[in-house]
C-alpha positions in Angstrom: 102.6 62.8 144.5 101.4 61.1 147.0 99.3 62.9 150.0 98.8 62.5 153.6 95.1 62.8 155.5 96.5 66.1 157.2 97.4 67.3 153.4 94.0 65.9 152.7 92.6 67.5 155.7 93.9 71.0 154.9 93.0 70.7 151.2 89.3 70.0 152.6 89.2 72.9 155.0 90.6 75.3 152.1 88.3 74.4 149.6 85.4 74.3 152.3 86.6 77.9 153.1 86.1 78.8 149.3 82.9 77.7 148.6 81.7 78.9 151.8 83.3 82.3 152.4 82.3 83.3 148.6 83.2 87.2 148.3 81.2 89.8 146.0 85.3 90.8 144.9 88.4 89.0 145.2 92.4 90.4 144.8 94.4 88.3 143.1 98.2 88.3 142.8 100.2 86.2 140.3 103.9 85.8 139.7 106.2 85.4 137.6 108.6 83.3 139.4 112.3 82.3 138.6 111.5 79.6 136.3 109.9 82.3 133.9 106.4 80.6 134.6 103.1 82.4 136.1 101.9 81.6 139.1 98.8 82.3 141.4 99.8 83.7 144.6 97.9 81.2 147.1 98.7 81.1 150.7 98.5 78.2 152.5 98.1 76.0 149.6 98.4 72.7 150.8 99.3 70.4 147.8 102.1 70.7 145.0 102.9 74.3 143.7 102.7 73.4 140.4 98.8 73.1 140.9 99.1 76.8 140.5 100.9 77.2 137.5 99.0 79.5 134.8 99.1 77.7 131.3 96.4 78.0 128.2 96.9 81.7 127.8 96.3 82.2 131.4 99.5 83.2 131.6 99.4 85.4 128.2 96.6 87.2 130.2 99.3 87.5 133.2 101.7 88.4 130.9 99.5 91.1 129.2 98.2 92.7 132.3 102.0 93.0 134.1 103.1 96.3 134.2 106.8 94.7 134.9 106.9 91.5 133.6 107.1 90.2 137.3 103.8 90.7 139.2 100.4 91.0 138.1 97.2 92.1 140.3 93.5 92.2 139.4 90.4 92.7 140.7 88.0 90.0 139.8 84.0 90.1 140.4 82.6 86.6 139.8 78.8 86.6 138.3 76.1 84.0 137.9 74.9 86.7 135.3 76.2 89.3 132.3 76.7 92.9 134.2 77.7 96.0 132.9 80.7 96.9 134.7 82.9 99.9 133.2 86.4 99.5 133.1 86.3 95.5 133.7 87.1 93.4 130.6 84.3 90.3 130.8 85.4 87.1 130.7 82.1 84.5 129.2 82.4 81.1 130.7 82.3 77.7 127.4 83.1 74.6 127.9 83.9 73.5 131.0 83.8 70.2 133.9 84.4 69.9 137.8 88.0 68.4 137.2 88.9 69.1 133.7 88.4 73.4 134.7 87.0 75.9 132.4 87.6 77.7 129.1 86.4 81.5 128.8 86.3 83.9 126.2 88.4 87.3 126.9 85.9 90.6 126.1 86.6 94.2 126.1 90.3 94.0 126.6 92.0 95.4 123.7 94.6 93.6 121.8 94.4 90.3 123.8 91.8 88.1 121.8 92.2 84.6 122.4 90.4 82.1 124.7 92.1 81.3 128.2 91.6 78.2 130.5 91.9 78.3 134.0 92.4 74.7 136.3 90.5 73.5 138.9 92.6 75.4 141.8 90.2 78.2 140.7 87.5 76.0 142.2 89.9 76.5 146.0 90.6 80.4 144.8 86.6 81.4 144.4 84.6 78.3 145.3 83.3 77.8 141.6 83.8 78.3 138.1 81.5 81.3 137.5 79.8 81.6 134.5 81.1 85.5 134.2 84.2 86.8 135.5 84.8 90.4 135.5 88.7 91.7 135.7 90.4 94.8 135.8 94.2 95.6 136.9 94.4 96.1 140.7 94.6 99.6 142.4 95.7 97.8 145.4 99.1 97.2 146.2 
């Protein structure tokens, strides 16, 4: 697809707005949408929606946290370093590169085992790949 400078523009100010409002906790919302795929729910995203597609068992983990099959919400505390955070399942950052995203291991979440990778939009959604990631399903509605 091809972009303009205002796409390119906007694209700059969001992922400026990212890296430089960085939050202690983030909500996240992700849905599954009418062509059976997960997506993250990102307002104002300025480039193709397919960018935000969950795939790699990113969208297993959507899958396994929905309560309805349709929307899924989490808390998610990103860390520079391990914490001990009861009632958060951890997820340990491997391999990983600015554009290529980043793999993580899945801890402490019972009966979902399996690595998940997550694309550079998360680099838009929390300003960086954190090394931890702490999740839990969201209270908030």
């Amino acid at each position: 697809m091809t972009y303009s400078i205002n796409n390119l523009l906007n694209g700059a100010q969001t992922i400026a707005n990212s890296v430089f409002g960085k939050q202690n906790e983030y909500h996240l919302q992700f849905n599954n949408e009418d062509d059976g795929l997960w997506y993250v729910d990102f307002p104002n995203w300025p480039f193709d929606h397919h960018n935000l597609l969950m795939v790699a068992g990113a969208d297993e983990l959507c899958d396994f946290l929905s309560d309805d099959g349709k929307t899924t919400r989490v808390d998610v505390i990103p860390s520079s370093k391990r914490k001990d955070l009861p009632g958060y399942a951890e997820l340990v950052q491997g391999e990983h590169s600015l554009t290529g995203g980043s793999f993580y291991t899945v801890n402490g979440l019972p009966g979902f085992d399996r690595e998940i990778w997550l694309c550079p939009v998360t680099l838009f959604v929390l300003g960086r790949y954190p090394k931890y990631m702490y999740i839990k399903k969201s209270q908030i509605n």
